[in-house]
C-alpha positions as CSV (number, residue, x, y, z in Angstrom):
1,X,12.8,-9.1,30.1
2,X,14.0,-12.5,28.8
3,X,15.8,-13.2,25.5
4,X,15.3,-15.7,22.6
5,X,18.1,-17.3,21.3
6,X,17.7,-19.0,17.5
7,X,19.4,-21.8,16.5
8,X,22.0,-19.9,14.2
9,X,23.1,-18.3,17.9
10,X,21.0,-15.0,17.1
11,X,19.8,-13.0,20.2
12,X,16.7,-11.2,21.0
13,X,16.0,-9.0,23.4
14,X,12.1,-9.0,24.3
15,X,9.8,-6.8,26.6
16,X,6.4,-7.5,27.9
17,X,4.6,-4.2,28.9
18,X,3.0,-4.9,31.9
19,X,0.9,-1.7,32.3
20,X,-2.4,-1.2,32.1
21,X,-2.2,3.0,31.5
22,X,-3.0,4.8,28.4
23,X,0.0,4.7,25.7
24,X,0.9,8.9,24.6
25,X,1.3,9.1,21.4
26,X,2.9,12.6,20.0
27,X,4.7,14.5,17.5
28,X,8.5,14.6,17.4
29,X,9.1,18.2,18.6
30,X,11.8,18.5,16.6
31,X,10.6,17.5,13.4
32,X,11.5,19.8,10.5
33,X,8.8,22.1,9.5
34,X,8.6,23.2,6.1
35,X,8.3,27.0,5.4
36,X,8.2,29.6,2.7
37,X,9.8,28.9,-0.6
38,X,9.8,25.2,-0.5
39,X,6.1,24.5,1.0
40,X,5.1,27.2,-1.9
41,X,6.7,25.2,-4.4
42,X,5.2,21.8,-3.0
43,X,2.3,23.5,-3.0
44,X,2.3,24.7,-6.3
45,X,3.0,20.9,-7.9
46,X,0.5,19.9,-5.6
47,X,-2.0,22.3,-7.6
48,X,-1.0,21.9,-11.1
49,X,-0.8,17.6,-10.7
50,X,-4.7,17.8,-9.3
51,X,-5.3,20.4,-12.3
52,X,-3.9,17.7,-14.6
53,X,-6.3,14.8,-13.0
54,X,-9.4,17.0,-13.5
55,X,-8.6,17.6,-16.8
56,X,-8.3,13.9,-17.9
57,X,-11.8,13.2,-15.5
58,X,-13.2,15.9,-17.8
59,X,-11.8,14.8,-21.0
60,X,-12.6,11.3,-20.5
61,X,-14.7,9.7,-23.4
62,X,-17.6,7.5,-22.6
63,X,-17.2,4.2,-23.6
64,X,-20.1,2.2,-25.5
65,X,-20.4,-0.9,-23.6
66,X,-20.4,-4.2,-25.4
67,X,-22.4,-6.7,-25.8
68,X,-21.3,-9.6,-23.5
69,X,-19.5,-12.7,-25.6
70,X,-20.5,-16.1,-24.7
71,X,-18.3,-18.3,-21.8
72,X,-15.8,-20.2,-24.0
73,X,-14.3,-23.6,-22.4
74,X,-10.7,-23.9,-23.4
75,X,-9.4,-27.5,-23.1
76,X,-5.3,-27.2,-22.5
77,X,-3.5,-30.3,-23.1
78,X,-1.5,-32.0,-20.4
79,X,-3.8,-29.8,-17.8
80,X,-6.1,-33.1,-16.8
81,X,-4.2,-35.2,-14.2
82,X,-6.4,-37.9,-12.9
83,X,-5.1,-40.2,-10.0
84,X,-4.5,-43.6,-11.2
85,X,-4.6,-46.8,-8.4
């Protein structure tokens, strides 16, 4: 382990792994699990938000595409600086 010390006096600590096995990763075993009345509820939103979103894909209108103007050059003034020797 060494440590890196900033000018402003800040430490930090820093590890090198120096293994070559395989990393487990894994759930927290005591992550909160979400039963009965609340995961219905989430549930439920879940259902009626995608029930909105395939509503408005249904009920979107088709727009008419059109035609394509022409490329316009704008000139802006005080947008051209040139070098001068």
């Amino acid at each position: 382990m060494s440590n890196l010390v900033w000018d402003s006096g800040v430490v930090i600590d820093t590890k090198i792994m120096t293994t070559n096995e395989q990393l487990e990763l894994g759930f927290n075993a005591s992550s909160p699990r979400i039963y009965g009345r609340k995961r219905e509820e989430r549930v439920a939103r879940a259902k009626w938000w995608f029930d909105k979103m395939r509503a408005a894909v249904e009920n979107a209108m088709d727009w008419q595409q059109q035609n394509q103007s022409r490329a316009e050059q704008m000139w802006i003034p005080g947008a051209n600086r040139q070098l001068k020797y």
